[in-house]
ROMIPA-740987 format. One record per residue (C-alpha): x, y, z; chain; residue in three letters. Coordinates in steps of 0.05 Angstrom, whole numbers, plus 5000, padded with zeros to 4 digits. Last residue first. Layout:
ROMIPA-740987
<pt xx="X" yy="Y" zz="Z" drenmar="A" milo="ALA"/>
...
end
This chain:
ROMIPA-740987
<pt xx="1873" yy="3451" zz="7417" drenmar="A" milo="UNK"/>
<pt xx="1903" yy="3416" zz="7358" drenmar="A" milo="UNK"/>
<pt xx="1959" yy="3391" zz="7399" drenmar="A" milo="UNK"/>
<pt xx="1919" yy="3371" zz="7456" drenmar="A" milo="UNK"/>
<pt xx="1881" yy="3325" zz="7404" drenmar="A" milo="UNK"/>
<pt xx="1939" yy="3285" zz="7372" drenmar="A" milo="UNK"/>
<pt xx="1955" yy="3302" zz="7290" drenmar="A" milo="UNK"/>
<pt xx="1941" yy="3241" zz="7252" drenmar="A" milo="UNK"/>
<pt xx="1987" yy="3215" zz="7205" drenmar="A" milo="UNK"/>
<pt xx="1960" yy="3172" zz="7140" drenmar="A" milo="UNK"/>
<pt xx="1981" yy="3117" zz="7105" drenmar="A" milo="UNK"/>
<pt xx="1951" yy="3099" zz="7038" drenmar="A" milo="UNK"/>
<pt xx="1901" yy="3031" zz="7016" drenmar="A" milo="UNK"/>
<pt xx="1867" yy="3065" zz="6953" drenmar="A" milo="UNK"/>
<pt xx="1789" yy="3070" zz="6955" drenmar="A" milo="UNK"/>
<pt xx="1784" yy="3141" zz="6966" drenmar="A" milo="UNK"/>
<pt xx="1832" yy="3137" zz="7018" drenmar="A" milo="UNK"/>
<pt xx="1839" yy="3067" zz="7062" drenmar="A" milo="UNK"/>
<pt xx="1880" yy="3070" zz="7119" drenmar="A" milo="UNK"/>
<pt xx="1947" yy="3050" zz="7146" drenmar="A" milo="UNK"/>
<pt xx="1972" yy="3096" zz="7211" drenmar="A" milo="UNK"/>
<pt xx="2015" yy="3143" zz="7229" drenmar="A" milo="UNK"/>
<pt xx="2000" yy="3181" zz="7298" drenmar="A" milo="UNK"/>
<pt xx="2022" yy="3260" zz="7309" drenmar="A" milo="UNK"/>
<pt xx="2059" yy="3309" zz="7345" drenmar="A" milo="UNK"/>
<pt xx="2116" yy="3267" zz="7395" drenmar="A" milo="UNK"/>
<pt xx="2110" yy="3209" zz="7353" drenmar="A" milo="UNK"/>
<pt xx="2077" yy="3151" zz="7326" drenmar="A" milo="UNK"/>
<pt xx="2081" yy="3097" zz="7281" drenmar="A" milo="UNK"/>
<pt xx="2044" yy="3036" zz="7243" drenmar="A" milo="UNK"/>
<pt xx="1981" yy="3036" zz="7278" drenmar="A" milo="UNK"/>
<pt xx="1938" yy="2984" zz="7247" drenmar="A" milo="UNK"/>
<pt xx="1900" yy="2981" zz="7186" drenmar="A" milo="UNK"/>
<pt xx="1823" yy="2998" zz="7174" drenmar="A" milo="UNK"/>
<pt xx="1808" yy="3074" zz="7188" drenmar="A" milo="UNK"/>
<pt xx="1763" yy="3097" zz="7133" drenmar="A" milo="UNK"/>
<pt xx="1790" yy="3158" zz="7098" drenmar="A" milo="UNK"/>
<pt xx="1744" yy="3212" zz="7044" drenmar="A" milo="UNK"/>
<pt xx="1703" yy="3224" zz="7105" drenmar="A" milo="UNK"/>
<pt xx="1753" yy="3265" zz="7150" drenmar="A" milo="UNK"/>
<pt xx="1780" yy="3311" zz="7095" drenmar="A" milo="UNK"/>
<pt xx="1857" yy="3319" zz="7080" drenmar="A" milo="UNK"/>
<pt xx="1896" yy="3362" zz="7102" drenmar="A" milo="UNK"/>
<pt xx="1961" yy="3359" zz="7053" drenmar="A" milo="UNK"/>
<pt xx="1976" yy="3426" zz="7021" drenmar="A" milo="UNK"/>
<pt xx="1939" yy="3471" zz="7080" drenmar="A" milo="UNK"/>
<pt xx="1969" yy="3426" zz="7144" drenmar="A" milo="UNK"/>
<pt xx="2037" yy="3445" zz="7115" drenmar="A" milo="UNK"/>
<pt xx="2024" yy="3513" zz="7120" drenmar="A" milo="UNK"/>
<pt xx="1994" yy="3507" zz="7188" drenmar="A" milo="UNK"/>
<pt xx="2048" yy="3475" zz="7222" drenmar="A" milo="UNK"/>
<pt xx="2101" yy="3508" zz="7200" drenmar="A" milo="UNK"/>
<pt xx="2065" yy="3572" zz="7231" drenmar="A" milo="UNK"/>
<pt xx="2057" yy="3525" zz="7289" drenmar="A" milo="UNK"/>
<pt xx="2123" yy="3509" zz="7301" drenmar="A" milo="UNK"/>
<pt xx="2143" yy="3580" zz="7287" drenmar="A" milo="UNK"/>
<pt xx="2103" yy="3597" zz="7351" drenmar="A" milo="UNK"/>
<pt xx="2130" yy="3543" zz="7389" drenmar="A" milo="UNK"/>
<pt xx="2201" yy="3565" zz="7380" drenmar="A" milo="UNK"/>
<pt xx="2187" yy="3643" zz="7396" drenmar="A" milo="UNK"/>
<pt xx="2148" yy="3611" zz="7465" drenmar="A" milo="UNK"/>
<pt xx="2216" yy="3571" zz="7473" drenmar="A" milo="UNK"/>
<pt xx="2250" yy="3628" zz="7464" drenmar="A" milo="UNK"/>
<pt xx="2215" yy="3673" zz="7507" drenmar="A" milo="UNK"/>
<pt xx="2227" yy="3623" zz="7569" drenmar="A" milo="UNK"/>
<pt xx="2297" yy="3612" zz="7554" drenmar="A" milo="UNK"/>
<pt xx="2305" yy="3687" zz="7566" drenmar="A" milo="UNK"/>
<pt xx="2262" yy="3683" zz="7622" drenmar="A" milo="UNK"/>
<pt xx="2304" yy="3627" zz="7656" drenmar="A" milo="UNK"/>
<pt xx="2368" yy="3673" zz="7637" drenmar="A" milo="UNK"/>
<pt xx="2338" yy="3733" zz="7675" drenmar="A" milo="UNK"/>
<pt xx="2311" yy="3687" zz="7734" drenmar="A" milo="UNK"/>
<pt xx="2389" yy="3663" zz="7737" drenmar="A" milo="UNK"/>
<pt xx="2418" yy="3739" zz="7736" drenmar="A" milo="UNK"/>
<pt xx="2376" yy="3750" zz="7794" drenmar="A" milo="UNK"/>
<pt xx="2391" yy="3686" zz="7824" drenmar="A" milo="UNK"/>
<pt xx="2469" yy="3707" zz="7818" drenmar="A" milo="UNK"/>
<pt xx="2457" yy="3782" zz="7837" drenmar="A" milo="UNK"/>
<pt xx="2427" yy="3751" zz="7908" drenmar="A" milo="UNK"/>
<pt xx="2490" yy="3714" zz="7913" drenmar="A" milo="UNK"/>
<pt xx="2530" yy="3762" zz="7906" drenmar="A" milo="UNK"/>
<pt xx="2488" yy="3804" zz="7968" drenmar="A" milo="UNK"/>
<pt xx="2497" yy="3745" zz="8007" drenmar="A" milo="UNK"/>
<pt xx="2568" yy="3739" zz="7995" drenmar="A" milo="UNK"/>
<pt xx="2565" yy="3816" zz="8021" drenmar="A" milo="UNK"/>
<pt xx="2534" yy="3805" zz="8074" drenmar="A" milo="UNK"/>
<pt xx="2566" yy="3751" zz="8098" drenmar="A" milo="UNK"/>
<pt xx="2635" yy="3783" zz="8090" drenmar="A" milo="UNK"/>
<pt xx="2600" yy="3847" zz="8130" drenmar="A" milo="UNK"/>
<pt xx="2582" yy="3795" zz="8188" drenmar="A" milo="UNK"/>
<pt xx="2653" yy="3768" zz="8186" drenmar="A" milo="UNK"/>
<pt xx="2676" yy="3841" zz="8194" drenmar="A" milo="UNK"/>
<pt xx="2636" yy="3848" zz="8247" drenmar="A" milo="UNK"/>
<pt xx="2658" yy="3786" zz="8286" drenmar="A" milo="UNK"/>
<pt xx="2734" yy="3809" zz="8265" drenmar="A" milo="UNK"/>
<pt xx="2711" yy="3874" zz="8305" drenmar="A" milo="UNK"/>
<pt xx="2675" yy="3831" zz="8367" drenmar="A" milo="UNK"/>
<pt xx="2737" yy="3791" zz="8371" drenmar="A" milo="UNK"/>
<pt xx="2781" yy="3850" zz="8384" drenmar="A" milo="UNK"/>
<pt xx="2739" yy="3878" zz="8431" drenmar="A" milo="UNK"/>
<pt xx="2745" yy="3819" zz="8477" drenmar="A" milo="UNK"/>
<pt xx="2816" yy="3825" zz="8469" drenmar="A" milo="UNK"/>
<pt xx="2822" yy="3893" zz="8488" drenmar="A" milo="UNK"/>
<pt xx="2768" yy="3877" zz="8555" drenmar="A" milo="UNK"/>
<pt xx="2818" yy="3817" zz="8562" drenmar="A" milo="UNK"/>
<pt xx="2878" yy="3861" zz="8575" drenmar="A" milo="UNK"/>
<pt xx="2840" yy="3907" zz="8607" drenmar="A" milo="UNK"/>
<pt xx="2828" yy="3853" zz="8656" drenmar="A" milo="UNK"/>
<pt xx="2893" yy="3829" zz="8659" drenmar="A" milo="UNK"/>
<pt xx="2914" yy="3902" zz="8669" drenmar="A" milo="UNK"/>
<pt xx="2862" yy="3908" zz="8726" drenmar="A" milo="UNK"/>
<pt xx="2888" yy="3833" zz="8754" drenmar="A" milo="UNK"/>
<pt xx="2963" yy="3871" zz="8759" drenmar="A" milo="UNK"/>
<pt xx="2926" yy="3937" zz="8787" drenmar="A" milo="UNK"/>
<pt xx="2896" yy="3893" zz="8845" drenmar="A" milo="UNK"/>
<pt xx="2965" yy="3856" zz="8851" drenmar="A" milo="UNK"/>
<pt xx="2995" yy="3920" zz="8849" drenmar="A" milo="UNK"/>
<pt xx="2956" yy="3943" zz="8916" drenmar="A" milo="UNK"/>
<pt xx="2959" yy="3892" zz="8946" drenmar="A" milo="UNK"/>
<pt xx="3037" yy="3896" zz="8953" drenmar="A" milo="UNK"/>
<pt xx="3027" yy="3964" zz="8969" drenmar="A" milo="UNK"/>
<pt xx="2970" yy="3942" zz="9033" drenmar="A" milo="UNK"/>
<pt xx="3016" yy="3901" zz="9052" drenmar="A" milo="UNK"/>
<pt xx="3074" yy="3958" zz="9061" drenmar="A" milo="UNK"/>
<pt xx="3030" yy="4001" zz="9081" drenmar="A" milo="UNK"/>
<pt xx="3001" yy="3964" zz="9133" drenmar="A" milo="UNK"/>
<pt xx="3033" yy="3994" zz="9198" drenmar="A" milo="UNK"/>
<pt xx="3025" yy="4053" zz="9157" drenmar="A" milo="UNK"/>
<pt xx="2946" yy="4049" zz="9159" drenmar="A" milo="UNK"/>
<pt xx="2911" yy="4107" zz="9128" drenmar="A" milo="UNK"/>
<pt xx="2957" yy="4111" zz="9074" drenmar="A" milo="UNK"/>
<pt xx="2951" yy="4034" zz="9063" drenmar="A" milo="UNK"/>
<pt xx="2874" yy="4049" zz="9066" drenmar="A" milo="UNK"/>
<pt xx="2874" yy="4106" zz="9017" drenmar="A" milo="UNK"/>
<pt xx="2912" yy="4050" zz="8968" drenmar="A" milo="UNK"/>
<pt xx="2860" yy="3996" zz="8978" drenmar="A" milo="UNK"/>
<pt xx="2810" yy="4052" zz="8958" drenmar="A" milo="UNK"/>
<pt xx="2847" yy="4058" zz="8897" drenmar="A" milo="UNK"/>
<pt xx="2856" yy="3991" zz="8883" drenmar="A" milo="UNK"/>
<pt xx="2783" yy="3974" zz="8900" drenmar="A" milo="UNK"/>
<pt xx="2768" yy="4020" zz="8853" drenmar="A" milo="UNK"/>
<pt xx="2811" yy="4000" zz="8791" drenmar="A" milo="UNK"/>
<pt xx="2789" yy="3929" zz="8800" drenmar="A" milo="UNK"/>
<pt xx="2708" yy="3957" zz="8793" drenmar="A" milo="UNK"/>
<pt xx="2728" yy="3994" zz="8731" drenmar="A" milo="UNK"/>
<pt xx="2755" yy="3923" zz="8706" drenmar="A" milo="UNK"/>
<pt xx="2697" yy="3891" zz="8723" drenmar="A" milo="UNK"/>
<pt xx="2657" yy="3944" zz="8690" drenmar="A" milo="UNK"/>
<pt xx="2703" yy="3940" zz="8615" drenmar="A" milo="UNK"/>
<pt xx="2696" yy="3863" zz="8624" drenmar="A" milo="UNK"/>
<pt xx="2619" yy="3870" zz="8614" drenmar="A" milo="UNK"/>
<pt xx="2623" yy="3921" zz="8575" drenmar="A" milo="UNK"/>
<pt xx="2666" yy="3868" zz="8534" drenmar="A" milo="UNK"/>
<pt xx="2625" yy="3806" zz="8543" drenmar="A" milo="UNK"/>
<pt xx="2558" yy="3852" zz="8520" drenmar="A" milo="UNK"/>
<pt xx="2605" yy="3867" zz="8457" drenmar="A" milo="UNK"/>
<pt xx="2615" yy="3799" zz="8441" drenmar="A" milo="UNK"/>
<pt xx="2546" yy="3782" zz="8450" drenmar="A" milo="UNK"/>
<pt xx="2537" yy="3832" zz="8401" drenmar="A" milo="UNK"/>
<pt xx="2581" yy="3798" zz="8354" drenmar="A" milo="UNK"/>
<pt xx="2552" yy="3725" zz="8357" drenmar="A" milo="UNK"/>
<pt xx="2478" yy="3765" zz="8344" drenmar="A" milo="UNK"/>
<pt xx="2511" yy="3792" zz="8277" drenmar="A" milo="UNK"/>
<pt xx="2550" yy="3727" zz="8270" drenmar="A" milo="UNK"/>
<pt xx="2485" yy="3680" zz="8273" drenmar="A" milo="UNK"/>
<pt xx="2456" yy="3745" zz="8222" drenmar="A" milo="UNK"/>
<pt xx="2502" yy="3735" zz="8175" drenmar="A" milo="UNK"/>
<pt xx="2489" yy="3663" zz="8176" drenmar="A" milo="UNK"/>
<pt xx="2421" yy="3668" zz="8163" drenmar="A" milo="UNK"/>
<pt xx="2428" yy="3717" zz="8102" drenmar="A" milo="UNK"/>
<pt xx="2480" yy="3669" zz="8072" drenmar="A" milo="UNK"/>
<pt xx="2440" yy="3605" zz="8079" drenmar="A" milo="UNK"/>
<pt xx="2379" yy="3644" zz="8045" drenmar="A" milo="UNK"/>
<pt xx="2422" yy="3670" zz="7985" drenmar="A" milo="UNK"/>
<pt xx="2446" yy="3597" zz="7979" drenmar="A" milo="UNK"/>
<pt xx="2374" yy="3572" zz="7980" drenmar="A" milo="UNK"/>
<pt xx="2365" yy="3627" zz="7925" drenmar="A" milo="UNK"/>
<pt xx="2412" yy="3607" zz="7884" drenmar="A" milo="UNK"/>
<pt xx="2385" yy="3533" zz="7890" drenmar="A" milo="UNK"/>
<pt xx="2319" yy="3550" zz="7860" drenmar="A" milo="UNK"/>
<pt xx="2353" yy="3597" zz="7803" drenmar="A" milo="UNK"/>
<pt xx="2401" yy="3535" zz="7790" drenmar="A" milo="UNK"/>
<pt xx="2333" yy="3497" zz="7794" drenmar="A" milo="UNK"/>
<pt xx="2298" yy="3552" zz="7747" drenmar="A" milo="UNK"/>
<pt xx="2363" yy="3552" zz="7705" drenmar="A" milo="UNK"/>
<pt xx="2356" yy="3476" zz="7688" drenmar="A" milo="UNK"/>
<pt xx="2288" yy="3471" zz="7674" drenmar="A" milo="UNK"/>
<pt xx="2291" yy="3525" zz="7619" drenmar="A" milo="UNK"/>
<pt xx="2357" yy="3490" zz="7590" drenmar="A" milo="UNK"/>
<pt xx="2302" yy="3430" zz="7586" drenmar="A" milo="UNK"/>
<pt xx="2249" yy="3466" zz="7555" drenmar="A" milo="UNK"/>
<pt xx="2294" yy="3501" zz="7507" drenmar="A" milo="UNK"/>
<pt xx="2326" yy="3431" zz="7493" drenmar="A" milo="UNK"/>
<pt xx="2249" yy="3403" zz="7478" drenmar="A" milo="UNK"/>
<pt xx="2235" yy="3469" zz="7432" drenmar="A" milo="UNK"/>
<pt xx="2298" yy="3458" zz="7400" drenmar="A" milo="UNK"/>
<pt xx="2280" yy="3376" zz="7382" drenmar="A" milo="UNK"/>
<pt xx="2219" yy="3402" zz="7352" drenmar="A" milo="UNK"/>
<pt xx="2239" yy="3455" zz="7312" drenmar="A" milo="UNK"/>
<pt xx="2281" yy="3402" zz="7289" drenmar="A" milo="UNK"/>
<pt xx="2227" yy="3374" zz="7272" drenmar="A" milo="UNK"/>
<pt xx="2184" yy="3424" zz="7237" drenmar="A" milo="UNK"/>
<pt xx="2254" yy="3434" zz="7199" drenmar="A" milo="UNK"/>
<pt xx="2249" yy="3368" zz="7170" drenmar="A" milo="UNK"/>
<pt xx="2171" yy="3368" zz="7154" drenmar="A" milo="UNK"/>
<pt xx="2183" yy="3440" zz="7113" drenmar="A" milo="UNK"/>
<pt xx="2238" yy="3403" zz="7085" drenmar="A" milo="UNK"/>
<pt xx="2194" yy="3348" zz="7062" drenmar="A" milo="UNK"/>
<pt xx="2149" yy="3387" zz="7039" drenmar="A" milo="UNK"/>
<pt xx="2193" yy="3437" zz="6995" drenmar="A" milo="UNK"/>
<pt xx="2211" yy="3371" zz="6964" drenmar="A" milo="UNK"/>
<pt xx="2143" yy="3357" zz="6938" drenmar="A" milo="UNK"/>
<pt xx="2125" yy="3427" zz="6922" drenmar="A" milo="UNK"/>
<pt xx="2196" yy="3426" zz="6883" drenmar="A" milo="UNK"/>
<pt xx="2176" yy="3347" zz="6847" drenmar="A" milo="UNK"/>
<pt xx="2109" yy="3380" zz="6839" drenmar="A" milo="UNK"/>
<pt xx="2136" yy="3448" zz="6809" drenmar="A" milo="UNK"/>
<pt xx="2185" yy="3405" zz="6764" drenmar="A" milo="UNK"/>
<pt xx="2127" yy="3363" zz="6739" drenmar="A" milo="UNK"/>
<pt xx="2088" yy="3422" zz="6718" drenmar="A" milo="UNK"/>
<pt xx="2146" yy="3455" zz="6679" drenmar="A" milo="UNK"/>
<pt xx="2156" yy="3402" zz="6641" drenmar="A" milo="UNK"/>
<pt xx="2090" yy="3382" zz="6628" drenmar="A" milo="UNK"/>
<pt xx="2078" yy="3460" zz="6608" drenmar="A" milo="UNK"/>
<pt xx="2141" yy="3463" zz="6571" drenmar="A" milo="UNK"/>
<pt xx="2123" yy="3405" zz="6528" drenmar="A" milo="UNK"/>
<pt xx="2050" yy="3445" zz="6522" drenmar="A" milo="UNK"/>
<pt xx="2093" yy="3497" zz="6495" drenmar="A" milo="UNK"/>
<pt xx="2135" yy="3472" zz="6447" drenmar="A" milo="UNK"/>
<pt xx="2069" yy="3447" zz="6411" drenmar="A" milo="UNK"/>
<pt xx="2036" yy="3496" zz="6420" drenmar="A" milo="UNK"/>
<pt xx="2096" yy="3537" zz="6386" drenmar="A" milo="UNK"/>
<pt xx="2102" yy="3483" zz="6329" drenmar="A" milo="UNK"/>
<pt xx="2030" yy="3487" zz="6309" drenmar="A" milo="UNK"/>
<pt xx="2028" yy="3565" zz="6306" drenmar="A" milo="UNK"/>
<pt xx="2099" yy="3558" zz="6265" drenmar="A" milo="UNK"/>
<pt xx="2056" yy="3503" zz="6226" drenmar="A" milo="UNK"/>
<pt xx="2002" yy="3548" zz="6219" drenmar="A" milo="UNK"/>
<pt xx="2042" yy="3613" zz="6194" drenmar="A" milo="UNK"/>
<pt xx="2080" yy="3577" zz="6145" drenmar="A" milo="UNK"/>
<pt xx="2019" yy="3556" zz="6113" drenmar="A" milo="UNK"/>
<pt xx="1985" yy="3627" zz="6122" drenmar="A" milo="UNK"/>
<pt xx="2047" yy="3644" zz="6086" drenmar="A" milo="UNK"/>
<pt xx="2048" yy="3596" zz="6030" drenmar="A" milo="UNK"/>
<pt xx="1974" yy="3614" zz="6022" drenmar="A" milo="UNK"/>
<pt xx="1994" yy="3697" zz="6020" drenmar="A" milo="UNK"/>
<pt xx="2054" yy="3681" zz="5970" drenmar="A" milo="UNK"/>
<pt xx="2006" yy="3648" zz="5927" drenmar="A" milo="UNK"/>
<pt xx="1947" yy="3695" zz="5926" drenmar="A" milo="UNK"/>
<pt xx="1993" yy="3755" zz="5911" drenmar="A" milo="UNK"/>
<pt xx="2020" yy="3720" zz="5849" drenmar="A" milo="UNK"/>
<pt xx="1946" yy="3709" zz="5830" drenmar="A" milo="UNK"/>
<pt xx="1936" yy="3781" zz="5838" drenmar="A" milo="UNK"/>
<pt xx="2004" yy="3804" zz="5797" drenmar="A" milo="UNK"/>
<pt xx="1984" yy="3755" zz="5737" drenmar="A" milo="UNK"/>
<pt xx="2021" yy="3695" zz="5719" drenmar="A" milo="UNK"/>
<pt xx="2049" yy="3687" zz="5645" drenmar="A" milo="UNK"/>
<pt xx="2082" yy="3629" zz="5620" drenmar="A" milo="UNK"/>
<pt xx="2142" yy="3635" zz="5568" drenmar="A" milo="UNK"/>
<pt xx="2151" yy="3579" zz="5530" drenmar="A" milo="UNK"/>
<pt xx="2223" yy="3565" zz="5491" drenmar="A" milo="UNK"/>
end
């Protein structure tokens, strides 16, 4: 049997080698997990940047479409506002048609109250004269209650007469008051139509907040493209069309002009 002998330092030597060895390859192996992670990582960020664009381009849409029904349900309560207030109007005239119709009643009734005063007169002074004249008195008696029957038919029309002129004031006062209603319903109509107003203005300005974000990832600059194909869409915002970019044949939208301003 042999026995070998290996000093302490060159002992110390070996383990140290095999561990800078081990070292290396663990160094190796982490780069190379990492740069695997990197590609992964890289690809899912452009696959999420890619996706976040297309839902930033779906919800600038149907920003879209609410800003148009905001417009429209705008629209809408300014003409109910508009014909509120033509309604308002109509009411205000017509009170006032039974406002003059009911002191016209009244003038009919004063009038009817002096004709009446009048009848009572000439019965009393058709009375003195059957006093006056016995021969007459009978006659003059028989007038006499025919004078106070037309004063009762007078009074009786006087009452009447006043009678109309109270249901003419109380038509005025249910004319005034619709009128009155519908002067709350216009206002509460010009409060909706601002309400719509503010949230279409709200709408737009999210629009363009979308706007501008996703005009930062994908603007790109005005003499990299040459405009050689044909229009191949357009919308509401912008204009697709097929161009050359940097040598490669891409399609490209276009915002319009008065959109940009």
């Amino acid at each position: 049997m042999y026995y070998g002998y290996v000093d302490n330092e060159s002992k110390k030597k070996a383990i140290q080698l095999k561990e800078e060895d081990k070292t290396k390859e663990t160094a190796e192996s982490n780069r190379t997990k990492l740069q695997m992670i990197t590609d992964s990582e890289q690809s899912r960020q452009t696959q999420e940047a890619e996706r976040r664009a297309e839902e930033a381009e779906n919800r600038a849409s149907e920003s879209d479409r609410k800003f148009e029904e905001a417009v429209r349900r705008a629209e809408k309560a300014e003409r109910r506002a508009d014909e509120a207030d033509g309604r308002a109007k109509e009411a205000g005239r017509r009170a006032d048609e039974a406002g003059r119709r009911a002191e016209e009643e009244e003038r009919r009734a004063e009038d009817e109250h002096r004709r009446a005063d009048e009848a009572d007169g000439r019965a009393k002074e058709t009375g003195r004269r059957a006093d006056e004249a016995g021969r007459r008195a009978d006659e003059a008696g028989r007038r006499a209650e025919e004078g106070e029957r037309r004063a009762e038919d007078e009074h009786r029309r006087a009452e009447e007469a006043e009678r109309r002129a109270e249901e003419g004031e109380r038509r005025a006062e249910d004319e005034h008051r619709r009128a009155e209603e519908g002067s709350q319903i216009a206002e509460e109509a010009n409060r909706m139509a601002e309400e719509e107003r503010r949230r279409a203005e709200e709408a737009i300005t999210r629009i363009d907040l979308l706007r501008k974000a996703y005009d930062d990832q994908w603007v790109v600059r005005r003499e990299d493209i040459e405009l050689t194909g044909p229009e191949i869409g357009r919308g509401g915002w912008a204009t697709v069309s097929v161009v050359k970019f940097r040598g490669a044949q891409v399609a490209v939208k276009r915002i319009h002009n008065q959109i940009v301003r």
